[in-house]
Each structure stands twice: as structure tokens, then as C-alpha cells.
N, C-alpha and C positions, 0 to 999 in steps of 0.2 A: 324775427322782429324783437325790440328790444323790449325789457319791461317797460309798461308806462307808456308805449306804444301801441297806436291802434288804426285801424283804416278800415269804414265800413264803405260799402260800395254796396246801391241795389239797379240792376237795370232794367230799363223800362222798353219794351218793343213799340214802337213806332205803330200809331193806327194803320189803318190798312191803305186809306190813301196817301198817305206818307211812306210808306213803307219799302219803295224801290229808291226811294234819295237817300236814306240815312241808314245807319248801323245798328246804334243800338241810342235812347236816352237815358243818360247811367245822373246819377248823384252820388256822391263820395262825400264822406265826412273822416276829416284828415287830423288827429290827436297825435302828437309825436311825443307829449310830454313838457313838462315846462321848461321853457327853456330852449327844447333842443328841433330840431328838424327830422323829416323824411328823406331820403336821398334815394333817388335812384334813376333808371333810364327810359324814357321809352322805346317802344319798339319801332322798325319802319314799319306805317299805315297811311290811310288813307287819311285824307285831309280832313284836318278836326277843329271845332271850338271848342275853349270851356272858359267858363265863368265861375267867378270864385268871389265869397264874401268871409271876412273881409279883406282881404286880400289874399292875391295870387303867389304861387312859390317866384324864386327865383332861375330861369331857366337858359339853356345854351345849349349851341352845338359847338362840336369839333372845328367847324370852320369857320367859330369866333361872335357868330350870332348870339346875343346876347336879351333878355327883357329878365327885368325887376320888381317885382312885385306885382304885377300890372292885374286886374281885376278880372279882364277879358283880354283873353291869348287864344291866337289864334295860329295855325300852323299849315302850311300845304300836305299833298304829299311827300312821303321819305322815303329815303331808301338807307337814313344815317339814325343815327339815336340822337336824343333829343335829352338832353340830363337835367334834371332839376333837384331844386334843393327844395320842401313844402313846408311851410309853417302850420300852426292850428286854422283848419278852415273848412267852410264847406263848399263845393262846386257840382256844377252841374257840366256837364259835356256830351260830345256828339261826334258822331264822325260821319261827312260825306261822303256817300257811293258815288262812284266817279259819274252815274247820271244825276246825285242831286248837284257835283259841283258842277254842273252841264247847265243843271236850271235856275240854281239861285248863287253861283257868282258868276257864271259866266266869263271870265277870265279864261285864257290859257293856265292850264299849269301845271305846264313845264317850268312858266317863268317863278313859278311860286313852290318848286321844286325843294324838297330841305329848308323850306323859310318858317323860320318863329318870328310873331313878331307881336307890336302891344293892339290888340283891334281896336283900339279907342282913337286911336291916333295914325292908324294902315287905312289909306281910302278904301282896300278892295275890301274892306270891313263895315266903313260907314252905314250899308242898308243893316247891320244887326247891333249897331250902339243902341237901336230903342230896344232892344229884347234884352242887350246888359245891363239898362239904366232903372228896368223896372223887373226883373226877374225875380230878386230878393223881395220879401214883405219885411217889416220887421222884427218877422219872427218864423221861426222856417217850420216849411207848412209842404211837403213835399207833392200831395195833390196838386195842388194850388200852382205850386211853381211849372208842373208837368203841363197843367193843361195853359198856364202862360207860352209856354214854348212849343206845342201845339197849335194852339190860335195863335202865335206869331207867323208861323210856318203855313199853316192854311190861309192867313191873307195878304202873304207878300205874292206881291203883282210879277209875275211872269208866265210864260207857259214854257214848254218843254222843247229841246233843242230840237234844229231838224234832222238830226245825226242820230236820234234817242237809238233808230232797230239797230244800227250799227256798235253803239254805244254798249246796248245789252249783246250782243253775240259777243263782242272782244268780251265783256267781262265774266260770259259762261264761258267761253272759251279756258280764262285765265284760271277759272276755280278748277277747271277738268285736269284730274290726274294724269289722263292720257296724253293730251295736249304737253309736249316735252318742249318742241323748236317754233322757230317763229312761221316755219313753212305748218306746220300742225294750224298755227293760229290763224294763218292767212286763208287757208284751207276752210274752215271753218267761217269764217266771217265772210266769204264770198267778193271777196273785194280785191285789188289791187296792195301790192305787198306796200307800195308806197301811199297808196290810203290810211290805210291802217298804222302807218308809223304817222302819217298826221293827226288819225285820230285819237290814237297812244298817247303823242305827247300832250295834245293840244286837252284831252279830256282827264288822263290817266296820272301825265306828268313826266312820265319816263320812256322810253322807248320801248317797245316788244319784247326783246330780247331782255333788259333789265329787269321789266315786269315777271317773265317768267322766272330768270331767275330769284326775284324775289319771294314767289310766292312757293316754289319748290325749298328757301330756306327756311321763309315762316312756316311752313307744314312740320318742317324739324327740332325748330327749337320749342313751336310750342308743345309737340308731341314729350321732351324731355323737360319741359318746365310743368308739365302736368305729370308725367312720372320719371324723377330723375334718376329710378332703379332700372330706368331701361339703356342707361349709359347714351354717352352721344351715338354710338355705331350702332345702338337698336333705334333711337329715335331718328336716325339719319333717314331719309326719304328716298324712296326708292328709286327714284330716277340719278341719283348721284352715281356716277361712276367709280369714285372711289373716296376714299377719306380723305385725300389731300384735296381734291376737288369743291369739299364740303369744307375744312377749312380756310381755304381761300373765300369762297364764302361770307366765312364768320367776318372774317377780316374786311371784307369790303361794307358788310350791309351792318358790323357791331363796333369794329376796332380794335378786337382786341383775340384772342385766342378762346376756343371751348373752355380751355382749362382757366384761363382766370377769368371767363364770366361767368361758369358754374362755384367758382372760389368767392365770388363776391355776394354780398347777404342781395335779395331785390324784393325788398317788405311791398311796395306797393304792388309791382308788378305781378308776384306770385298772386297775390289776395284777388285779384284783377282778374287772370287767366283762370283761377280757379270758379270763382263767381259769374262770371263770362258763362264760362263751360255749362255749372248749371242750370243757367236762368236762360240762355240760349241755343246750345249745344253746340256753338264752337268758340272756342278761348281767344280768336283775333280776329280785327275786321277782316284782314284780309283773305279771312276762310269763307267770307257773307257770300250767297250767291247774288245777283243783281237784282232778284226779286225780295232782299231784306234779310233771306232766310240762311240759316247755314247749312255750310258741309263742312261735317263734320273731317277733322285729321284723320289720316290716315295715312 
């Protein structure tokens, strides 16, 4: 990180009734310096909001999606990086476990797969423009704001899908290191192999097979973004076959090769992974078990 540069990040676990829908509740306070910006990517995760006063960075993907400044950004799940550029600001954010976006968007999403977009003005956003409109006080008060976003969340009108025991076994399944092929996961879920790719797409976003290989990459990169003396071929995860197998990989779920995203500075990201780790004990959603809690890399 540059001089003059700063990113504090603290995050908050979810009460206990909450605590199987979401990840983690994080607030960041984002100082780049006058003048200049934060850049960098994010990771493929689960589907997230955040809110930003006074305004939001500027954000994109690879496949042209674009939002500007927007206050409340909102995003599905990925399986691509997400780039933004952050001005001075503070926000608050969140990420969906694929049963809270079961309970309070209820959307498929698959269709909301890879999408950024501005939640002020995305309808599948509308039920949370009151929690952006009134999130900030005048003066930031981080109790205050938590337990905003708490009682928003304990009294939006729903109940829980009818899929929920299926919903949770795919996603124990998906954290299980043993769990390698989509017959492991089928296996485990007790369902029909073409159940499970409906309830994949329709809850998770992605297909079975996608899924797992996502979550076998994020075990590795975050393992080497938490110590990057263990090279990519110690943080590589055990279930790869071989190093070309794990850069191909890189390429589908980053865009770009090990060696130039370890070559590129990632100020927010690292400060993220690392604070994640100790306030939680795992560095990315996607390591959360379905019960809120993590498991831990390995």
C-alpha cells in the first residue's frame, strides 16, 4: 500500500438468528490519499451488498458491466473478479449464504450470475433501498449503524424457502474437502443428480461442477494471499492434479496468470483476507460453513 494510503476494515458476526443467511457484517473505512484512489479486484463469492457514504467507488467486470459511483452496489454470485477503483469513504457490506439469498431475494441466481449493478435503481434490490436510505446518521457511529442493519434484517417479511434442508447439505457438502466430483455431492445431498443442478443454479448461481471447482481455487489462493512464502505449488490445494490444472483455473475464475496476480500490488484485498482470518478464522466467504461459521483453509 501506498504512502498516504489506508483501509481499515472491522467485522461483525451476525447474531445468532441471522446467522445461517449471511457471512460476515464488515464496515471499511477507505483513505487512499488526496487525490488519488484504491484499485483493485475482487474475489469470486457469494452474493453481496454494500453501501457507501459518500459515495461508492467506481466498479466493472471483464464482460463490460459497468456502475459509477452509486452509493448501494449490489452484486450476485461470481465466479469472475469484480475491479473497482474506491475513492475516500466509508461502507458497510455483506455477503449472502446461498440460504439467506433463498430467503430475502428470492430470485434465481443463476440469472444474477457475474452481475454488478446500482441497487437504487436494480428492482431485485428495491426491498433494501430503505436500509441504504437510512443506514448513514450524520455522523458515523458504528454501533448504531450495525444494529440498523440487524433490525432491518429481523423485520423483513419472509420466511425460509421450502428447499432450506436441501439448500444446507449442497452447501456442507461444497465446504467438504473430501467432496472432489459432482457424484461426491450428489451422493451426499441424497437427491437426484438433476435436482441438485436445479437447486445449484436456481439457489447457488452456478452449476455443481462450477461450484466445486470454485471453491477447490478459492482454498488456494487464499491459502497463498495469507502466506505468499508458501509459493503457488504449496498453497495449491490438494485435490489439483497438477499445476497446469490449477492454472487453468487462475484463468477462468481471475483472468490472468499466478504470476502476474502475485506481480500486482491488491491493498484492499490483502487487508480484507487478512482481518477476515482474524476476526473470523476464514479469509473468504466461500470457506463459511452454511451454519455462518467457518472452515478454516487448508
Amino acid at each position: 500500500m501506498s504512502v498516504g494510503q489506508s483501509v481499515s476494515v472491522r467485522f461483525h458476526q451476525p447474531p445468532e438468528d441471522l446467522r445461517r443467511y449471511f457471512t460476515t457484517f464488515y464496515v471499511t473505512d477507505f483513505d487512499p490519499g488526496e487525490g488519488a484512489r484504491l484499485r483493485d479486484s475482487l474475489h469470486p463469492e457469494w452474493a453481496g451488498m454494500r453501501f457507501f457514504s459518500p459515495r461508492g467507488p467506481d466498479a466493472w467486470t471483464d464482460a463490460g458491466l459497468r456502475v459509477e459511483g452509486a452509493a448501494f452496489q449490489a452484486t450476485g454470485p461470481t465466479s469472475h473478479p469484480i475491479h473497482f477503483s474506491m475513492p475516500k469513504a466509508r461502507s458497510w457490506g455483506f455477503g449472502f449464504l446461498p440460504l439467506g439469498w433463498a430467503r430475502f431475494v428470492r430470485q434465481p441466481a443463476a440469472e444474477f450470475a457475474n452481475v454488478i449493478c446500482d441497487g437504487m435503481t436494480e428492482p431485485l434490490c428495491a426491498p433494501f433501498v430503505p436500509l441504504a436510505q437510512t443506514l448513514f446518521g450524520a455522523e458515523a457511529n458504528e454501533q448504531a449503524e450495525l444494529a440498523r442493519i440487524i433490525d432491518f434484517f429481523r423485520g423483513f417479511e419472509g420466511s425460509d424457502p421450502a428447499d432450506e434442508a436441501r439448500i444446507v447439505a449442497i452447501h456442507t457438502a461444497l465446504v467438504d474437502t473430501e467432496v472432489v466430483t459432482v457424484c461426491d455431492l450428489v451422493s451426499r445431498v441424497a437427491a437426484s443428480q438433476r435436482t441438485v443442478e436445479r437447486l445449484c443454479h436456481r439457489h447457488f448461481g452456478f452449476s455443481p461442477k462450477l461450484l466445486l471447482r470454485r471453491q477447490r481455487f478459492m482454498r488456494s489462493l487464499s491459502q497463498f494471499m495469507l502466506d505468499p512464502s508458501l509459493k503457488w505449488i504449496g498453497a495449491m490445494d490438494r485435490n489439483y492434479h497438477d499445476q497446469a490444472q490449477f492454472v487453468r483455473d487462475f484463468h477462468e475464475f481471475i483472468g490472468q496468470t499466478p504470476r502476474e496476480y502475485a506481480a500486482q500490488p491488491h491493498p484492499v484485498l490483502e487487508r480484507f483476507l487478512h482481518e477476515r482470518m482474524k476476526a473470523h478464522g476464514a479469509p473468504v466467504q466461500t470457506l463459511d460453513r452454511p451454519d455462518g461459521a467457518p472452515l478454516r483453509a487448508s
